[in-house]
C-alpha positions in Angstrom: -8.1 10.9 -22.2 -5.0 9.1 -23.7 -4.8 5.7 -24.9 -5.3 2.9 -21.8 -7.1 5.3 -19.4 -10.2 3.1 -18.3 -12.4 4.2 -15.2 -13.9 1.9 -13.0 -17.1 2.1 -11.2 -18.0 -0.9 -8.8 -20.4 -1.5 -6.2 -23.0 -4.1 -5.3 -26.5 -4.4 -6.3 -28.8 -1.4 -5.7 -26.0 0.5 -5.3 -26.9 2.9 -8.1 -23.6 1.7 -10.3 -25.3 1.3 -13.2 -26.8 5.0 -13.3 -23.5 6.9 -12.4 -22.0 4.8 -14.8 -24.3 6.2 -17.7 -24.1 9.3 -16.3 -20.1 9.6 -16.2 -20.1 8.1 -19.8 -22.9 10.6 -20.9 -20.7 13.6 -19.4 -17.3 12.3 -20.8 -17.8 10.7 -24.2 -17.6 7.5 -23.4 -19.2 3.9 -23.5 -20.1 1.3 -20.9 -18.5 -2.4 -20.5 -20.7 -4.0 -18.1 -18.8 -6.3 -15.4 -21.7 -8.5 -14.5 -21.8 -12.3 -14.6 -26.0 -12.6 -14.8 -26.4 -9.9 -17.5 -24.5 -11.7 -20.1 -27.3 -13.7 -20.6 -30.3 -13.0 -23.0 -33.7 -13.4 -21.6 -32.9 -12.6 -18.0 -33.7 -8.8 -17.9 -35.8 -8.6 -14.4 -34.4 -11.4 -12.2 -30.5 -9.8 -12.8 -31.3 -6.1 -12.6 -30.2 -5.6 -16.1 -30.3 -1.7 -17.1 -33.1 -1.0 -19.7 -32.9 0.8 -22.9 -34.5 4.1 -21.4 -31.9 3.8 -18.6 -29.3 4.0 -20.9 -30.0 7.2 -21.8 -28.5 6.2 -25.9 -25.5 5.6 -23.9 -24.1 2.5 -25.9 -23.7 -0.8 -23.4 -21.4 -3.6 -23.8 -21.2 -7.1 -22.7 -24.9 -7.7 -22.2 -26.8 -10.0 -23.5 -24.0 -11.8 -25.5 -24.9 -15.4 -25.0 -27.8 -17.5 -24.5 -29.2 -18.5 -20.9 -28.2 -22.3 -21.6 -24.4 -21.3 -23.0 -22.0 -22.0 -21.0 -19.9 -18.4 -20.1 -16.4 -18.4 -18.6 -13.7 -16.2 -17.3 -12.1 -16.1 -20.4 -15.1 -15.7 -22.6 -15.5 -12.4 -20.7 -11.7 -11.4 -20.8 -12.0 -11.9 -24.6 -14.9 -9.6 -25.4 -14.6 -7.0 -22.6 -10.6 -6.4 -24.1 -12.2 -5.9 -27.8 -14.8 -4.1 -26.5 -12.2 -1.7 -24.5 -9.7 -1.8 -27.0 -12.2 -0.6 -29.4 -13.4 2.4 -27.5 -10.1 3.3 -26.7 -9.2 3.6 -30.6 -12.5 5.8 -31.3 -10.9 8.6 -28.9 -13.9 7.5 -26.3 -13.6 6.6 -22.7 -14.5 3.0 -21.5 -16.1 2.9 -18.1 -16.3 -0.9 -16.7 -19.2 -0.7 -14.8 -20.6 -3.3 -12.5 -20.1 -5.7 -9.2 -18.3 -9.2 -10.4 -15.2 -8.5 -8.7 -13.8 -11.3 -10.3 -14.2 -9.9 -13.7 -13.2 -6.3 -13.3 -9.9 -7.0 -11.0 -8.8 -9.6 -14.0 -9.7 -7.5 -16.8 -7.8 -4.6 -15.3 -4.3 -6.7 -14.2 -4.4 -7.7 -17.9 -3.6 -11.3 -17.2 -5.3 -14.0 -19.6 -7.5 -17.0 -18.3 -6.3 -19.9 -20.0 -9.8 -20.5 -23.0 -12.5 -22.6 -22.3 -12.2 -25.8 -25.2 -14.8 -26.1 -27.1 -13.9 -29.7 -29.0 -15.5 -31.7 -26.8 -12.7 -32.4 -24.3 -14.4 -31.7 -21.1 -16.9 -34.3 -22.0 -14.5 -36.3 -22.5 -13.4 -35.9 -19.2 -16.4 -35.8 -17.8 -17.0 -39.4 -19.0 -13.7 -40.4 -17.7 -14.5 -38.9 -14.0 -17.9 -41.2 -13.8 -16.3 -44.4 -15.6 -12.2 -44.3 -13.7 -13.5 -42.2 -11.1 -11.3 -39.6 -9.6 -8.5 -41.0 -8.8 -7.7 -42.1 -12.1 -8.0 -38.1 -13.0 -5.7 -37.4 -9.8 -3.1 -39.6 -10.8 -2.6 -38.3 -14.3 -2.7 -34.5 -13.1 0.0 -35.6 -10.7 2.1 -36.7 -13.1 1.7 -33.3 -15.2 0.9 -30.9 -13.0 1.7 -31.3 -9.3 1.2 -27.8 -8.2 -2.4 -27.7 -10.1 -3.4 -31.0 -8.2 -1.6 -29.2 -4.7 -4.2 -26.3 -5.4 -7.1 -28.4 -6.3 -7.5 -30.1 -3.2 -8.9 -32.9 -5.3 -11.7 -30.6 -6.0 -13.2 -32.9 -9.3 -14.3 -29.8 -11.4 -10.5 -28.0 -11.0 -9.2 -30.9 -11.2 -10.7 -31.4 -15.4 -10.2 -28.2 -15.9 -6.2 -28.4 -15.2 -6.1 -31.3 -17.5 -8.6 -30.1 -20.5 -5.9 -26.9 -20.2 -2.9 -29.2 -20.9 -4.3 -31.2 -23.6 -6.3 -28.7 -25.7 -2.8 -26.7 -25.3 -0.1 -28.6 -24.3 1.0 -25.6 -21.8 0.0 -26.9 -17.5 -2.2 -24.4 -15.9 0.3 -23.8 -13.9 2.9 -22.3 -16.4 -0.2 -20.6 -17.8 -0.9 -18.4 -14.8 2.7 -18.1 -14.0 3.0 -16.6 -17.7 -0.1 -14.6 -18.1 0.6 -12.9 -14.2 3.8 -11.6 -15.2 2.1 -9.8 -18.2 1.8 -5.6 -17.4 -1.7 -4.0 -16.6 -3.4 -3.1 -20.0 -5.5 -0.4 -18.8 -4.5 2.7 -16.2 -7.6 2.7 -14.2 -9.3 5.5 -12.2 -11.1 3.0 -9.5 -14.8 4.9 -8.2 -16.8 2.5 -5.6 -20.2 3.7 -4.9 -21.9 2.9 -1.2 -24.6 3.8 1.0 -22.9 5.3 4.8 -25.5 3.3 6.5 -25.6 -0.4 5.4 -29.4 -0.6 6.3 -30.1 2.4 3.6 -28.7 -0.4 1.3 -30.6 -3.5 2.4 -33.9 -1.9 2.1 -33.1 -0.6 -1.5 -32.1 -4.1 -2.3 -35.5 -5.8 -0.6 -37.5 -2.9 -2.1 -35.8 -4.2 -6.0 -37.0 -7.7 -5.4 -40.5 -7.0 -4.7 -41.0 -4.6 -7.7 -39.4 -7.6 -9.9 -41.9 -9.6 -9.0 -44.5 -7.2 -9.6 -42.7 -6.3 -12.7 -43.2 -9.6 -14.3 -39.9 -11.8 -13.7 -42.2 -15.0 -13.2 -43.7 -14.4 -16.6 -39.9 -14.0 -17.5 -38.4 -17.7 -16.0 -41.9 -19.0 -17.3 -40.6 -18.0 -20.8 -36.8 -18.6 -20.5 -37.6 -22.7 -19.2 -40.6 -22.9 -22.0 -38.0 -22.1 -24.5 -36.3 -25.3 -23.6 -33.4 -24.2 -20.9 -33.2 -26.9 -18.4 -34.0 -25.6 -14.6 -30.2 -26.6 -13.6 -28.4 -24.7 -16.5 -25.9 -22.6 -14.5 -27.9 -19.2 -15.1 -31.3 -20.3 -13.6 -28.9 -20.9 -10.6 -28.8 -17.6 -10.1 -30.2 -15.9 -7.2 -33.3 -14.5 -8.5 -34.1 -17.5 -10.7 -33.4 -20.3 -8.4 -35.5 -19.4 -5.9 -38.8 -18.4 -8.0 -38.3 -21.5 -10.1 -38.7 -23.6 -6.2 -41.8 -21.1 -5.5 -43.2 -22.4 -8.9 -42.7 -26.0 -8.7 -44.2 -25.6 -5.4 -41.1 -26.5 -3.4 -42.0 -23.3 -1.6 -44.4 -20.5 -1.6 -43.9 -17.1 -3.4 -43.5 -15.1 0.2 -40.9 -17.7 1.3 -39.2 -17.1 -2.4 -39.4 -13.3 -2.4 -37.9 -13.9 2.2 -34.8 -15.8 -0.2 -33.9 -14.2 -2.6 -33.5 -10.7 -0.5 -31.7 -12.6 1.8 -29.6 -14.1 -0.7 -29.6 -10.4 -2.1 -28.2 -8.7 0.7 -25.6 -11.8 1.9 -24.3 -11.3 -2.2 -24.0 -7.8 -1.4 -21.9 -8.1 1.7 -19.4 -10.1 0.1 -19.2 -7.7 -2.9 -18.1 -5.1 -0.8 -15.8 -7.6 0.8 -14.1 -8.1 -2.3 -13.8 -5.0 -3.6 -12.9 -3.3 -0.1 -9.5 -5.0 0.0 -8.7 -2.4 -3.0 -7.2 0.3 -1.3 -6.9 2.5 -5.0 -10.9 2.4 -5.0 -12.0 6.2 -4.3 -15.3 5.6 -2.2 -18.2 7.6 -2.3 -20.8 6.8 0.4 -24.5 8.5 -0.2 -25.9 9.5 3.6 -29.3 9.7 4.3 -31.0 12.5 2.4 -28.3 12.9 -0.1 -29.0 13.6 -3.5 -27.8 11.5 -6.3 -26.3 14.7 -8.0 -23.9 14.8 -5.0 -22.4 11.4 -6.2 -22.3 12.1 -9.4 -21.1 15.7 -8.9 -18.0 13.5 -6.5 -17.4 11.3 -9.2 -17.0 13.7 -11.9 -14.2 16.0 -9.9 -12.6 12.5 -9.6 -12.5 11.8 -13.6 -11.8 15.2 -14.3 -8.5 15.4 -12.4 -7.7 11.9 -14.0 -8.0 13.6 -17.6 -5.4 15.6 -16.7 
């Protein structure tokens, strides 16, 4: 494949993403980014799904485990690694396959626009200590004066509005202009989009409740026991996570574990839904839908035809 070719296989959860991705990779040469916002961090194997080492197949994986469960992991922190990771492929003569169901991440990585970095000098704080001392106001008034189409959008949200203003002073460009700039900037990456789904929604759904019971039984309480004994707090933005969140409650005793396991398939299958939301209002995404019965071969066997006339 020529320099820039990227393909693209998204789906939600228990989709089977992650296998046809190692598959496709496998068959073509290439090597996995993953697209997933929970598998970033260390430690939180069970509770996010994250692919094994035997499921890998010696398939070599990018983007997981990268940062610790109490970091702090942005937009931009992905954009950053997933385009060096990409880039790097891409010079070996491989083929990069962006493999996961953050929408978020793989429609930004592929319209090659930059979010603006995440400071790391302490200005948030600073902020931060501003919000709770002036209060909001104080915040909304100085936006206003910079940035009046940042504070139009943030309908006085108190989290966008800090970030607008953290952007401006750690880089003396608005937000604004940022996006405006980095929007205008050409694709990086000609992408051959693959979406993998289940013709009967309720196929899905049990696959999904099936996956949270055998996490259980796999161990992912031992896991959060291990993660919070190391010192990350219960509210650190990964233990929000559905699969964390939940369990932690069941531990405290805030709820029992039946009630827990009743959430987070719930929370499972609602995540799900609005994955395929997102990623439905791409109309380049070839779908291929498994029906009852069908063998996984059949996918892959869809999806290789696909990357095949892509090579060419």
């Amino acid at each position: 494949m020529t320099k820039g070719k990227l393909i693209v296989i998204a789906g939600t959860n228990a989709s089977g993403k992650s296998s046809l991705g190692v598959q496709m990779a496998a068959r073509f040469g290439g090597e996995v980014i993953s697209a997933d916002s929970r598998q970033v961090f260390q430690r939180l194997d069970l509770g996010s799904g994250k692919i094994t080492k035997e499921e890998m197949n010696g398939v070599p994986h990018h983007l997981i485990d990268v940062c610790r469960p109490g970091d702090f992991f942005s937009m931009a922190d992905f954009q950053k690694l997933a385009y060096q990771a990409a880039d790097d492929i891409l010079a070996r003569g491989k083929v990069p396959f962006l493999v996961g169901g953050t929408g978020l991440y793989v429609d930004n990585l592929i319209k090659g626009g930059e979010f603006a970095p995440t400071p790391s000098t302490g200005c948030r704080e600073k902020l931060e200590e501003r919000l709770q001392h002036e209060g909001l106001e104080a915040l909304i008034e100085e936006l206003r004066s910079i940035d009046p189409v940042a504070l139009q959008k943030s309908q006085n949200n108190p989290r966008r509005i800090i970030r607008a203003l953290e952007v401006w002073q750690e880089t003396g460009e608005t937000i604004t202009a940022h996006n405006q700039r980095t929007a205008a900037l050409p694709p990086r990456f000609d992408p051959l989009w693959i979406g993998v789904d289940y013709v009967n929604r309720q196929d899905l759904y049990d696959r999904i409740d099936l996956r949270v019971r055998l996490m259980v039984k796999d161990g992912l309480l031992d896991e959060i026991r291990q993660v919070l004994s190391s010192g990350i707090p219960e509210k650190a933005t990964a233990m929000q996570a559905i699969g964390y969140k939940e369990f932690i409650d069941a531990m405290a005793g805030r709820a029992t574990m039946e009630e827990a396991i009743a959430q987070v398939q719930q929370s499972s299958r609602r995540y799900a839904k609005r994955q395929l939301t997102w990623f439905k209002r791409n109309e380049k995404i070839h779908w291929l839908r498994r029906a009852p019965g069908q063998a996984a071969e059949e996918i892959f066997s869809a999806a290789f035809q696909l990357a095949r006339n892509f090579d060419k």
